[in-house]
N, C-alpha and C positions, 0 to 999 in steps of 0.2 A: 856447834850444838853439842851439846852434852844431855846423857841420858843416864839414867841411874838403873841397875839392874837389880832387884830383891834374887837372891840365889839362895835357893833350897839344901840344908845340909852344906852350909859354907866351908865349914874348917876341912870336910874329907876334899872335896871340892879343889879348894885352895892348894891342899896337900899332894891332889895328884899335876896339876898346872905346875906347880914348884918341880917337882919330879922330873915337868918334860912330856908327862904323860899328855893324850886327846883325850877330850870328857865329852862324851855322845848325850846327848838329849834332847829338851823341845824347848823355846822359846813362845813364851806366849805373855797376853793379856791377865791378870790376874782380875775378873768381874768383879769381886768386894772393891779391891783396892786401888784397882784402873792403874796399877806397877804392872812396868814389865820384870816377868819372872822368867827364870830357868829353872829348869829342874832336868836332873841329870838322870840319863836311863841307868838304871839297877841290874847289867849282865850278868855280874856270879849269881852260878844255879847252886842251887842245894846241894849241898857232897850227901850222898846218902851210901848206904853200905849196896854191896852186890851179892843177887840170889845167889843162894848156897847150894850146887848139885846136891840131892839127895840117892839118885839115880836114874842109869838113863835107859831107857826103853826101848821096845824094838820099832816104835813108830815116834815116840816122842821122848818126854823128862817129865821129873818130879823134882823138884823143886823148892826151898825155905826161902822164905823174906824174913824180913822184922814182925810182919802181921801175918801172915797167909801161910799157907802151905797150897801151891801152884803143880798143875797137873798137866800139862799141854799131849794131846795126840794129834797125829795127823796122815788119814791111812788113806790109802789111793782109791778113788773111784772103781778103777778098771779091776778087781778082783771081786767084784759084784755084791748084792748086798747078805746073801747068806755067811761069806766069811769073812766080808765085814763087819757085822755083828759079832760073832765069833772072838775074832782078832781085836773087838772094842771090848767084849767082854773079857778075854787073857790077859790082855794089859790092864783094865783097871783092877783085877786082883791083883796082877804083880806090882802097879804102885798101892794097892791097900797093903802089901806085906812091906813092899819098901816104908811106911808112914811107920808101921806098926815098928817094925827093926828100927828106924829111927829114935821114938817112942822110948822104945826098950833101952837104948843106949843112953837116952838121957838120964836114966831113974839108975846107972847104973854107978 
């Protein structure tokens, strides 16, 4: 018995099977066509760049992407909530001055 297989994206397909390469994906029913198809799963992720230390904090960082400028803190419960606040308020002045130093180095 022979059966005919419609494969999605043949020539890269083709290219890794020559290679030697395994080609991961799913095998199904095409509903238009009543072919059985393959289609190959697509694993390369997106290379994207890596945040940029702007500087780093005495409870967390600050942070450059492509889009964002990124702030993370992260202060312990157990020193209660008066210098907590406190300690949320000294950091985020010291990352407003790190953005602003940032800032200034650009234009320079």
């Amino acid at each position: 018995m022979k059966k005919y297989i419609d494969i999605k994206d043949a020539s890269e397909l083709l290219d890794s099977i020559v290679a030697g390469k395994r080609v991961e994906g799913v095998l199904f029913k095409d509903k238009n066509t009543g072919c059985i198809t393959f289609k190959a799963y697509k694993r390369k992720a997106a290379k994207r760049r890596c945040d940029r230390l702007l500087r780093h904090l005495e409870h967390g960082w600050v942070k450059e992407s492509t889009e964002r400028i990124k702030v993370y803190e992260s202060i312990p419960k157990v020193i209660g909530t008066p210098r907590l606040l406190t300690t949320l308020e000294r950091e985020t002045k010291e990352a407003s001055m790190a953005i602003i130093d940032y800032a200034l180095d650009l234009e320079d």
